[in-house]
N, C-alpha and C positions, 0 to 999 in steps of 0.2 A: 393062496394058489399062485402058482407061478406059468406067464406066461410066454414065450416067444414072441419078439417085437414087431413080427408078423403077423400072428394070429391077433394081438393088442390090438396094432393097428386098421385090422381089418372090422373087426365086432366094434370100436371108436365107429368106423364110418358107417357101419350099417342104422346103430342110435343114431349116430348124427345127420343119415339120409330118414331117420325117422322124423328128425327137428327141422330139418330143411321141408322134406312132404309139408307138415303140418304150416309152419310159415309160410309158404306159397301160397297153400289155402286161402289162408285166411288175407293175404298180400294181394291176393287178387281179388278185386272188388266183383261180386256179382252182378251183370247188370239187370237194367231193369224189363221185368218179362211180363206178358199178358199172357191169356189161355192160348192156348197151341193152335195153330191155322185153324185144324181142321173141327177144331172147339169155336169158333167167333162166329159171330153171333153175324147174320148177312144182312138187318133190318137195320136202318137207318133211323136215328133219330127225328121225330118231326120238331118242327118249329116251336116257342116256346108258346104254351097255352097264353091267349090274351085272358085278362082279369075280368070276372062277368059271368055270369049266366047264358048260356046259348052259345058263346063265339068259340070255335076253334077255327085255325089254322087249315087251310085245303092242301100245303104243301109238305108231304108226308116222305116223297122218295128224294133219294139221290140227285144231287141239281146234275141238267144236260151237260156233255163235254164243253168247252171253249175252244178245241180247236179238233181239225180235221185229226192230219198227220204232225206227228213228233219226231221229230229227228234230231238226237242226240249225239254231241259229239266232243268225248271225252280223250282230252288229252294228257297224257300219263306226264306230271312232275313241270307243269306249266302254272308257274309263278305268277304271283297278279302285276308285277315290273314289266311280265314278257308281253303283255297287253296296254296297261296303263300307264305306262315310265316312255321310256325314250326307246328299249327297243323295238317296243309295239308301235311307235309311229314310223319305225325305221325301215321295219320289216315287215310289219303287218297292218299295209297302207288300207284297205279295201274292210278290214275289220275296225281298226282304228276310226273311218268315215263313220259307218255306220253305229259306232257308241254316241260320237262325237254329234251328228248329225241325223243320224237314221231313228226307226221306230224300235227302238230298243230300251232295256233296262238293264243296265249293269251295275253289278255287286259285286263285293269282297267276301267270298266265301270265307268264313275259317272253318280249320279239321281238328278237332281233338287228335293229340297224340294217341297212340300209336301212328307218326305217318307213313304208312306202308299200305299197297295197294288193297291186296283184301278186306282188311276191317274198313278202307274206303268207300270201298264198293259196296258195303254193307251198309255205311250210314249213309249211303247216297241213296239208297233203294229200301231200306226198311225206315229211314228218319231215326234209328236208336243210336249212341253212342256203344259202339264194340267195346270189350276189355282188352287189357295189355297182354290176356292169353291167349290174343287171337295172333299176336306177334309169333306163336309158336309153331302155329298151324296154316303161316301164311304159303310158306312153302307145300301144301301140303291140300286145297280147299276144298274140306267136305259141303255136301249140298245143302244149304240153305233153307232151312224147316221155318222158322219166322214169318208172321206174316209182310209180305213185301209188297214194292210194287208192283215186279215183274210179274208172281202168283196172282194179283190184283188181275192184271191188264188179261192176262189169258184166261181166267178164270170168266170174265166180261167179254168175250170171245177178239180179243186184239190180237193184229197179229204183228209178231216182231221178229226183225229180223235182225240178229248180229253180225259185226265181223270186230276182228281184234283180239284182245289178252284172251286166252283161254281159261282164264283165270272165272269170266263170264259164265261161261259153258259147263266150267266143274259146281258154281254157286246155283246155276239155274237149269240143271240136265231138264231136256226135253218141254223146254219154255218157249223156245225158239222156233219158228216154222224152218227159219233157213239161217246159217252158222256156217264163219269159218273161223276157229281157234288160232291166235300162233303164240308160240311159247314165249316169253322172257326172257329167259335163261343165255339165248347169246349177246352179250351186253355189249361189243363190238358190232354186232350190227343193227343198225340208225336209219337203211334206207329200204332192204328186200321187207324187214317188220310191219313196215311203214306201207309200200308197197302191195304186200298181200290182201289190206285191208280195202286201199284206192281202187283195185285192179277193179273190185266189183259196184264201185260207186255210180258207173254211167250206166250200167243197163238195171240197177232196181233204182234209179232216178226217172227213168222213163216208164217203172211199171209201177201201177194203182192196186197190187194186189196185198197191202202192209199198212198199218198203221203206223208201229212205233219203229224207226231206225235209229241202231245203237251203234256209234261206232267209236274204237279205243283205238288210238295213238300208242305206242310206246317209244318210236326213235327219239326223242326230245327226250326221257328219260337213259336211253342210255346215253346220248351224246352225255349227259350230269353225270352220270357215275365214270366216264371213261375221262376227262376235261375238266367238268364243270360247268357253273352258268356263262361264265365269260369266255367260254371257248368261240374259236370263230365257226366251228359249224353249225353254232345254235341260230346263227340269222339267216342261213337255207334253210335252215328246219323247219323255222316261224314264218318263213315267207310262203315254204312248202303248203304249210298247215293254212294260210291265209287264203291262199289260191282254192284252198279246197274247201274252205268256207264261202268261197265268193259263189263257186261254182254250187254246193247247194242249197243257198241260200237262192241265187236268180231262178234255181229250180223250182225250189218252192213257193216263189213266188208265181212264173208262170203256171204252175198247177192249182191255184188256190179256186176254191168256189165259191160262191155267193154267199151262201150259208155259212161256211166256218171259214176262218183262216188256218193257217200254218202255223207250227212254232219250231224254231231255230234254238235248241240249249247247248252255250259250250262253257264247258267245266274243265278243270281238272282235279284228278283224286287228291292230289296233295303236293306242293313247292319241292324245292331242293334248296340245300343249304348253300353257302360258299362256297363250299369244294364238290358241289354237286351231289353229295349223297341227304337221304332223308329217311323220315323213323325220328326225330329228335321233335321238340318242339318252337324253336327259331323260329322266328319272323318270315323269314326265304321259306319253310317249308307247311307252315299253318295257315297262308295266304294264297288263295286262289282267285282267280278270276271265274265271275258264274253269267252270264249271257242269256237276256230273253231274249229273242230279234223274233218280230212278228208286225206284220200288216195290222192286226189288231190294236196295236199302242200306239198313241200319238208320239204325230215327229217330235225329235227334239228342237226344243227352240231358245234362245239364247247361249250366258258362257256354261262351259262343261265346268261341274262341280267335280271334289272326289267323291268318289264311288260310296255306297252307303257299306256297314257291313254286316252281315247275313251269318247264319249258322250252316254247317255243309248239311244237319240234318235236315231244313227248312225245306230243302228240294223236293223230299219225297212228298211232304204234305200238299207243297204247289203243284207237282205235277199229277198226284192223286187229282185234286180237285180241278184240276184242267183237260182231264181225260174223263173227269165224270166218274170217279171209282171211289170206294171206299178206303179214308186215310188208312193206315198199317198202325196196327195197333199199337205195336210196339214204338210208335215214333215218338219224339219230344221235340218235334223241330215245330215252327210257327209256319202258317201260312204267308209268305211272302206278300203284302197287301197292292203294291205296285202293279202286280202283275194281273190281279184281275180288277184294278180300281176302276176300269173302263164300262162297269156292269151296275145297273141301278143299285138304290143305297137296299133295299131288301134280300138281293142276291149278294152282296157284299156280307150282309149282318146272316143271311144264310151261310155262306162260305165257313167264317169268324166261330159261329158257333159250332156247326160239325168239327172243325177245328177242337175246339174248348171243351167239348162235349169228350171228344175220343181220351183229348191230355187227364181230363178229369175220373175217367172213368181208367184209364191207368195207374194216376193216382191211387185211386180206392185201391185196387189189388195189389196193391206194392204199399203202405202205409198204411198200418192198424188204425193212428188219429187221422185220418187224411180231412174229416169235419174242420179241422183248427187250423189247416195249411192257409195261408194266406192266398194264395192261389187260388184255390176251390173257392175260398168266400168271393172272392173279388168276381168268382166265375156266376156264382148265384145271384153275385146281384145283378152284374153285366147280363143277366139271362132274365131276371123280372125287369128291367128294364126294356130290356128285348121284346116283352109281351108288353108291354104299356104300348110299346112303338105299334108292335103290330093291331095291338086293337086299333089305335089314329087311321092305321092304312083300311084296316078293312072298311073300317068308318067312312070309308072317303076322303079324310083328311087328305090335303094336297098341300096347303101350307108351307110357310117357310119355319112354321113352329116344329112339323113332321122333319124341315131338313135337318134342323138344330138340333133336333132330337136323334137323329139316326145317324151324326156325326157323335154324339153326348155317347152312346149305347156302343157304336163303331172303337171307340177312343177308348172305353173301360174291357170292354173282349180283347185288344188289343192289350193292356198293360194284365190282365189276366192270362193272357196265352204265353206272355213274358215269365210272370211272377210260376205259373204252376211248367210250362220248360226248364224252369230255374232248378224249380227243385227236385223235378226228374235228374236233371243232370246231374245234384250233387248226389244224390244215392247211385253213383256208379264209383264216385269217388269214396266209399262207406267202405271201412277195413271191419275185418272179422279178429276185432284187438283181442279177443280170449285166446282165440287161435294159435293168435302171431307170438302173443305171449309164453304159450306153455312152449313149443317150439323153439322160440328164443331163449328159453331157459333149459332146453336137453342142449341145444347149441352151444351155449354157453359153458355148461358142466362138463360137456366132451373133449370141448377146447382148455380146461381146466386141466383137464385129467392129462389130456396130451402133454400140455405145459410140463407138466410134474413129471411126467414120464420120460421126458428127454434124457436126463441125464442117464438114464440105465436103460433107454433105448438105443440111446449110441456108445455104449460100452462095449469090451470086449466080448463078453458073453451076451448081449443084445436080450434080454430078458428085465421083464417086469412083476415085479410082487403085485397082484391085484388084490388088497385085505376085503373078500367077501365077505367069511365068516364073522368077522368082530361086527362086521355095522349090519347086514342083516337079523344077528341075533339080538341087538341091541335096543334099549327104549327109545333111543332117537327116531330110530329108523321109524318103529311104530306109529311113534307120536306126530312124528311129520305126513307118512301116511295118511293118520286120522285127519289131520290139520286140511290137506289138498283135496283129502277126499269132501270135506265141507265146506271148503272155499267151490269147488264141483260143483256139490246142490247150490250152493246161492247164487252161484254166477248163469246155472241154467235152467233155474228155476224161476228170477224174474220176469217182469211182464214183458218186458223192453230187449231182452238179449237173448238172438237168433245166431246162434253162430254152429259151424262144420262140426267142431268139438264135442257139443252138446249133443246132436243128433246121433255119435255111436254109440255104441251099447253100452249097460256100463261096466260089463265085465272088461271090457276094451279101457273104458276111461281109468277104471280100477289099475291096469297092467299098467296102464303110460304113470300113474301117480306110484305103484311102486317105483314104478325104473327110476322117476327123478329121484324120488326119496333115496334111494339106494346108490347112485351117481353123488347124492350131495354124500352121505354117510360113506361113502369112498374117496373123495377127495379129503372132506377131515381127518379120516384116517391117516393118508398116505402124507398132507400136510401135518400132523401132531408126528407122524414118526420121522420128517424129516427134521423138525424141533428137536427131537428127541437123538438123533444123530450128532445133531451140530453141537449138543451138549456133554456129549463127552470128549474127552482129553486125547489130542491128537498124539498120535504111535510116537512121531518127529516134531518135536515143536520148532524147529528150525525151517519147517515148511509150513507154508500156508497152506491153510484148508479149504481157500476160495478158488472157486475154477471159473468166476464169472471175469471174461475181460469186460473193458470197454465196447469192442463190437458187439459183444451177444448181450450188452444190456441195452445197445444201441438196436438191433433187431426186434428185441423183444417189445423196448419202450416204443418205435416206431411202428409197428403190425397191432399192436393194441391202439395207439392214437389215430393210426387210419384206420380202424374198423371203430370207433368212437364217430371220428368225424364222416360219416356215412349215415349218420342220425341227423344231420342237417342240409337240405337238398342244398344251401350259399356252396358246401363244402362237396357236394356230389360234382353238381356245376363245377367248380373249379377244382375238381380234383387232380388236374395234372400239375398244379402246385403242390400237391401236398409232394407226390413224389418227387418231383425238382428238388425240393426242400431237401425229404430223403435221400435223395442219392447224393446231394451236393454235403449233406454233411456224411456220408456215409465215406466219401471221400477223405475228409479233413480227419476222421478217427482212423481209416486205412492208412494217412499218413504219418501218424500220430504213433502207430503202432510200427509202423515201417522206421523212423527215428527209432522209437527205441530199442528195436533189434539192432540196427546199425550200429550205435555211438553207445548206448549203455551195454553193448556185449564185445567192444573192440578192446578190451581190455582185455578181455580173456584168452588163456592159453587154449590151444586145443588139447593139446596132452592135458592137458589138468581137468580138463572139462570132460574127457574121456574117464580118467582117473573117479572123478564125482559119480561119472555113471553107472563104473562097475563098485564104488561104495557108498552106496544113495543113503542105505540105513545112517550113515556115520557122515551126513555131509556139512552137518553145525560143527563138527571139531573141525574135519580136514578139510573145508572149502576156504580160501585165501580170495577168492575174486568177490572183492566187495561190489562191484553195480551189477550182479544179475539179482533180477526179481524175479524168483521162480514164484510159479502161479497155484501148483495146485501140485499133491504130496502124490506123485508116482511115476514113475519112471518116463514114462512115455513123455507127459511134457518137458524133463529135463533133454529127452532127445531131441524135441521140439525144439528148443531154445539152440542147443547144440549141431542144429543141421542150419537152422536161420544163421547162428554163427558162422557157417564156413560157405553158404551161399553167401552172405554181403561180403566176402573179403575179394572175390573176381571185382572185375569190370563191371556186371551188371547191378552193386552197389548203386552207383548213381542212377542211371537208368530208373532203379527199380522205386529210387524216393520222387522222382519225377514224374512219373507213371501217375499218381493221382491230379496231380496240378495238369497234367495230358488232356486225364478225361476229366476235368473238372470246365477246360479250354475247350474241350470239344461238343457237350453239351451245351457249354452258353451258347455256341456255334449252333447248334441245332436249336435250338428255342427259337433264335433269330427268324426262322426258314421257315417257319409257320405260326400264326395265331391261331391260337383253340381257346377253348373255355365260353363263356358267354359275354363276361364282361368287354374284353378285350378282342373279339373275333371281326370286327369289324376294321380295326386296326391296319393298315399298309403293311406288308413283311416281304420277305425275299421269296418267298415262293409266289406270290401275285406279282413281284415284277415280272420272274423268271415265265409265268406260264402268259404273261402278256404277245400280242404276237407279234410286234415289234421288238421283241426279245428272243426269238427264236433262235437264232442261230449260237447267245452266250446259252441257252438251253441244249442245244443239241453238245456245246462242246462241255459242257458238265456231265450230261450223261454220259458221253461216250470216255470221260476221263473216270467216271465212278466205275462201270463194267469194267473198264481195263484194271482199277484196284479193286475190284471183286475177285478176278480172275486171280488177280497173284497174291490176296490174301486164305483165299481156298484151295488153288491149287496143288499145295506144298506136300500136302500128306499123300496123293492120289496117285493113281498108277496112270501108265503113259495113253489108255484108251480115254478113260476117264478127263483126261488134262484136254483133246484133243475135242472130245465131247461138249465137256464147258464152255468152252473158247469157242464151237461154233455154236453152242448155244445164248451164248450171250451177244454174238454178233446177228444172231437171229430177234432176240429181243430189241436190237437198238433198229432192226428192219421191219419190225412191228410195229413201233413208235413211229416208224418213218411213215412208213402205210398210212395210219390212220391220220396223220397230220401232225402229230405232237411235234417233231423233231424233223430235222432233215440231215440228208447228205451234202457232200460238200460240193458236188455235182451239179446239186439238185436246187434249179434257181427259182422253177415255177410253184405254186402254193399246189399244183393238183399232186392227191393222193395217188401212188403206185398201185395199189388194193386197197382190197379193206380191210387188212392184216388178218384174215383168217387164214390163209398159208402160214403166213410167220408164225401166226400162235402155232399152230400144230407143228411146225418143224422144231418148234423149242419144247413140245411138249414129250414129242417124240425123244427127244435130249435129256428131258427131267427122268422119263420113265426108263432110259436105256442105263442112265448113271446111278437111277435107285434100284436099279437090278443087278447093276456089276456089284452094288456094294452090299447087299439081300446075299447075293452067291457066297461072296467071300467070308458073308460072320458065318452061313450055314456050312459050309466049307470047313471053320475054325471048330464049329460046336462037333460037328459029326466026322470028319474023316482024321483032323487034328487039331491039336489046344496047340492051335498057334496064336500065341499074342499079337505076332503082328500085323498076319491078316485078319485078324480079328478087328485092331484096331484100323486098319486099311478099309476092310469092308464099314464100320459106322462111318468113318468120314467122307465117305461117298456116298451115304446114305444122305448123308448130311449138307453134303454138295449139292445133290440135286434138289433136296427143298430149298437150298440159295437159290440157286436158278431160278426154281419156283418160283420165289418171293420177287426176284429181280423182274421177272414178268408183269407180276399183278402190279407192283411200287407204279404208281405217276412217277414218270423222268424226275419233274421237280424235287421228288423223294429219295430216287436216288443216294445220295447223300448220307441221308438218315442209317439206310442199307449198309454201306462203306465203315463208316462211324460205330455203327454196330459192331461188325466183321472185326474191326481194329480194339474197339474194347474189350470186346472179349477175347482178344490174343493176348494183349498185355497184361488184363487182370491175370491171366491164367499161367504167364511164365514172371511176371514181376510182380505181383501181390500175391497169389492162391500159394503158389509152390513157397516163395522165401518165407512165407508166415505159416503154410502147415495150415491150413482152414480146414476145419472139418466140413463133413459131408452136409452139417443141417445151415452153416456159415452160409456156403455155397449157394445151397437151393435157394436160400430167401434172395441174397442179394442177384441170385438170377431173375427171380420175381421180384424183385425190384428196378432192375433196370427195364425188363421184360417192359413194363407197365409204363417208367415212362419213353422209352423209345415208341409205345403207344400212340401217347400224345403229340413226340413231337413231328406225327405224321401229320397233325392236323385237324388229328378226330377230335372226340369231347363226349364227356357224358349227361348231354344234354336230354332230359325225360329222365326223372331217378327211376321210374319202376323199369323202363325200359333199360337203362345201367343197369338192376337188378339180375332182367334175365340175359345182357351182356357176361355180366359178371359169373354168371353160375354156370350158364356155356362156356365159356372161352376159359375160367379158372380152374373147371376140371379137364379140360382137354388138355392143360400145360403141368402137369403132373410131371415131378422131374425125377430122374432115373439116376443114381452114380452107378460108375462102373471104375474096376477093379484099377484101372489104370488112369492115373488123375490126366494125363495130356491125351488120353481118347476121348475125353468125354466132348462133345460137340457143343456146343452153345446154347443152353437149353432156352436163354430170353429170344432168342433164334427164332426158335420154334413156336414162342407165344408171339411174337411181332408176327410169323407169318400166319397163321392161325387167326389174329384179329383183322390181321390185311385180308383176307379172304372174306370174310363178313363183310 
């Protein structure tokens, strides 16, 4: 059956979003779940039965609160350096005393990756570790069904009040007695965010009618994604933030009563990297600072040690048990012991067990053996220990044998709360490998088939033989069938194997083992019949019958070895080496290839080479020019060789062989300007001197020299509104930089901001939308009123202008560069490599997605968290889908489009 390379390529992708569905599945780990809120059980464990005849235990409910009021106050993307290092002494004198010296307890929170605010806020108030699906859905935050703590606190009739991320307010609708949301989303602004939330801090300070106050920062986070950690607006921000710690902390002190204290918690959701952004797993961004400050805990005395470190889930349990509620079922964090060690040793070993008790019975629901977990034992015995202790006490025992004893019992709940958190946690890390497997293997076969299919999809008639008929009628096909369909039962019929796969139907499971069966018996096919091609006797034996150069075996061997090395997280981590690697040899064969168009075709006539083309049947008698190497037995590439002849005989000959060693010189140039990866990110580079502020002013004159080569390497194709557009749009972007601090004018001697660059953003936005519509008019223009080529190509270039601008917006100055660098490689690939070598259309695409990918990296980023690269990868690689069009110098830059695309992210 023969099909249009259309229609081919579209049913390839529809199986292969079958195999991707199924991979994700099973790629994302489930976490671990209890019975649903409104399923749990409200009856608290009592204490463990003492050994004996007659004794029980009289302490059956819930231990009272430890503290009055809670007031929380989370600060979005605050590092534990911005507290404990040098800029917390610097900045944040009055919080800084108070570790150092006051009645506090400070820890080193760590966050499981994903670090991104929602799933944050999720392990910080249910205690469970989220999955990396929650990455998908952060934009996006439906309400919050799990048992948590906020459900907890209101359900116990607490009342709380937020202000901050709305982010709150969409996880917990109608949890809140009083709420003020503010968005996110403008990441230039650091102080009105910030502001909304203070405005209401003095008059619910002075009122008694709330228990829990919640309050979320986000300016410190966007200062990171607009700057950085090292930016200098981060020491107002932290001095901001300190001030306002001082203030309600003296509050809560003077409101304290007799009966309970206060408690002061400052967190944050999760760090930021070097370059300020976060979502990865780095050290800058898995490190948080977590703060008890309360009346209740002894001063500190002596030298400050470091900080202990803590789990982020551990909060919910501690603050459960300090409000007096029941832990969230769902938790795996540990009770914090510091924080209530101030309570006799039996309220201690009460705390410890509810604790053990809750982890234990999560266990059971999630783990068939859960008797054999090391965890659960250690928990049984730490629990008959528990009652040995409590029969001493009821005894009257007072003894120092009772204290040894209830530090001995204290110390094994302790190493049990460890041992069974431990292995909660790694059942989130548990893959659904049936899943990922059959999925990996439609994957794989689609990409097979594709493979095979190239050559007669980029033919002139664009048509593909798909042999149905032979392999579906055939014993293979059958036999293979039989074979997957009983590899099926066994793999879901064990005791031990829970997977997505097994749970459909099996008319379903049936359908997916035909299709593979039928995908393998079609690539045999389509490989024995291109065996059987190459084995017969060419028309012309004077031509060769290979059409593979060096680049397309160099494409091909490089896109299999980087999806190879993507099975090893060393080679995820440093995957902007792999492309380095690639593009810098993709260069040394572009030039390689450019030689010998040059010097092994200067021999030749053009008349004679003319003469070959209109007698190709007859070109072993009549061809005289010994050094061409024709490639492949039909015409077209002999015009190919024939047009690369008569473009190297100009001027742009040399030019065109220097053009690799260009952009070979201008990437090592850009490597320089950033450290990425993990190993190396720590490293000194030209982008941390540049964005130092004692270097400001060689920063401002880079930028404002990079915008000036924006403009005149885009400009060239556009019409005169468009030209005039750009130009004040780019002098709008370097007045946006000015705004916000990054850059200055040459005017401009004082450090104070003009604005806060929300004018400039919108005058340049104003610019991107006015240029992508002049160039929107003009193709609609070419398709409907006339087939003008040239407005046609006039309108995409202006389409294409304005996502520059785009791009030149969102770039950090320091990046700049990268911008420029880009713009300039793909002019010269595209008139001194693409045009004298005749690239086809599939040539092109890759090595656009390949530079695409690393001009990536040499922004800075890094694919640090492989599952989180995953769903980078799958976002950002189908959104850069590349397009030819009919005229090879309209085509726009398509790694353009994916550089801007992942700058936007």
């Amino acid at each position: 059956m023969r099909l249009r390379s259309g229609v081919f390529a579209s049913s390839c992708l529809l199986v292969q979003a079958l195999g991707v569905a199924l991979f994700l599945r099973g790629f994302f780990p489930v976490p671990v779940r209890s019975l649903p809120r409104r399923e749990a059980r409200a009856d608290s464990p009592a204490e463990p039965a003492p050994p004996g005849p007659g004794m029980v235990s009289n302490w059956t409910k819930i231990p009272a609160p430890l503290f009055n009021k809670v007031v929380i106050v989370l600060i979005d993307a605050l590092r534990d350096d911005f507290v404990f290092g040098s800029k917390g002494k610097q900045f944040m004198p009055y919080t800084t005393q108070v570790v150092e010296k006051g009645t506090s307890y400070s820890f080193i929170a760590e966050a499981k990756p994903p670090t991104v605010t929602m799933p944050r806020i999720k392990a910080l108030m249910t205690g469970s570790i989220p999955g990396f699906i929650d990455v998908v859905v952060n934009l996006n935050s439906p309400a919050l069904l799990d048992d948590n703590l906020i459900w907890q606190a209101k359900a116990a009739g607490k009342r709380i009040i937020f202000y901050g991320d709305d982010t709150w307010v969409k996880l917990f609708p109608k949890h809140f007695m009083e709420y003020d949301g503010t968005t996110s989303f403008f990441v230039s602004d650091f102080t009105e965010v910030d502001d909304n939330v203070t405005r209401h801090l003095d008059r619910v300070l002075k009122r008694e009618d709330w228990d829990i106050l919640i309050l979320h920062y986000l300016g410190l986070d966007h200062i990171g994604h607009i700057s950085g950690p090292n930016s200098p607006l981060v020491g107002p921000k932290l001095r901001e933030m300190d001030n306002i710690l001082k203030k309600i902390h003296i509050s809560l002190l003077s409101k304290e009563e007799a009966s309970l204290p206060n408690l002061l918690v400052v967190c944050g959701d999760h760090g930021m990297s070097e370059t300020g952004s976060h979502g990865g797993s780095s050290e800058g961004e898995v490190h948080t600072p977590l703060l008890f400050i309360s009346s209740a805990f002894e001063k500190r005395s002596g030298p400050l040690t470091q900080p202990e470190r803590v789990q982020q889930t551990d909060l919910a349990s501690t603050l459960a048990v300090g409000l007096g509620l029941p832990i969230s079922r769902n938790s795996v964090g540990n009770l914090i012991l510091p924080v209530v060690g101030g309570k006799t040793m039996r309220e201690q070993l009460r705390f410890v067990h509810l604790n053990g008790f809750q982890l234990s019975r999560l266990l059971q629901e999630n783990t068939p053996a859960y008797e054999k977990d090391p965890g659960y034992e250690h928990f049984k015995i730490a629990e008959k220990s528990h009652g040995n202790w409590i029969k001493l006490y009821l005894e009257g025992n007072n003894s120092e044998i009772l204290l040894n004893l209830g530090k001995k019992v204290l110390k094994q709940y302790l190493e049990a709360l460890k041992t069974l958190s431990s292995s909660l946690s790694k059942q989130v890390a548990q893959y659904d490998m049936y899943s990922m497997m059959v999925g990996t293997v439609i994957i794989m076969e689609v990409l097979l088939l594709l493979l095979l299919s190239v050559p007669k999809a980029l033919s002139k008639r664009a048509e593909f033989e798909v042999p149905l008929s032979p392999p579906l009628f055939s014993l293979l096909f059958y036999l293979m069938c039989l074979m997957l369909c009983a590899v099926h039962v066994i793999v879901c019929t064990s005791a031990e194997s829970l997977c997505y796969f097994c749970s459909m139907s099996w008319l379903t499971a049936v359908g997916v083992m035909m299709l593979i069966s039928a995908l393998m018996c079609g690539i045999l096919s389509a490989i024995a019949k291109i065996f059987e091609n190459s084995r017969l006797p060419p028309k012309n034996p004077a031509v060769s019958s290979s059409s593979w150069s060096e680049i397309d075996v160099l494409i091909l061997a490089g896109t299999i070895g980087h999806v190879l090395s993507l099975g090893a997280s060393s080679f995820i981590e440093e995957e902007h080496q792999t492309w380095y690697f690639l593009i810098n040899t993709l260069c040394l064969v572009l030039c390689q290839d450019l030689c010998r168009n040059t010097f092994l075709l200067k021999e030749c006539d053009p008349k004679h080479s003319t003469s070959m083309k209109q007698n190709f049947d007859s070109l072993g008698e009549t061809s005289d020019c010994k050094n061409i190497d024709i490639p492949a037995a039909d015409s077209s590439k002999l015009d190919k060789a024939t047009s690369s002849s008569e473009f190297m005989k100009g001027s742009h000959k040399w030019i065109s062989l220097a053009t690799p060693w260009v952009i070979l010189i201008c990437c090592r140039l850009l490597r320089s300007l950033n450290q990425t990866g993990v190993q190396w990110a720590h490293r000194p580079d030209f982008g941390h001197w540049l964005t130092s502020s004692e270097h400001k002013p060689e920063l401002s004159f880079l930028a404002a020299v990079s915008l000036l080569m924006i403009f005149f390497l885009v400009q060239r194709r556009c019409s005169l509104v468009s030209k005039i557009a750009m130009a004040l749009g780019l002098l709008g972007v370097y007045s946006y930089r000015a705004a916000v601090g990054n850059v200055i004018f040459p005017w401009q001697h004082g450090g104070k901001d003009i604005s806060k660059g929300i004018t400039e953003a919108r005058f340049v936005y104003v610019f991107v939308l006015g240029i992508v519509f002049t160039g929107t008019k003009d193709l609609l223009k070419s398709q409907v009123i006339s087939a003008d080529s040239s407005m046609k190509n006039t309108g995409l270039w202006e389409v294409y202008s304005g996502l520059v601008l785009l791009a030149a917006l969102l770039f950090r100055p320091h990046n700049l560069p990268v911008l420029v660098f880009c713009l300039l490689i793909q002019t010269m690939m595209t008139k001194y490599i693409w045009r004298p070598l005749k690239s086809d259309a599939a040539q092109i695409t890759i090595m656009h997605y390949w530079f695409g990918q690393a001009f990536f990296y040499f922004q800075e980023f890094s694919s640090s968290g492989s599952r989180l690269f995953l769903l980078r990868s799958i976002a950002l690689n189908s959104s850069c889908h590349l397009r030819c069009f009919g005229d090879g110098s309209a085509v726009p830059p398509v790694h353009m489009e994916c550089l801007l695309s992942k700058t936007a992210v």
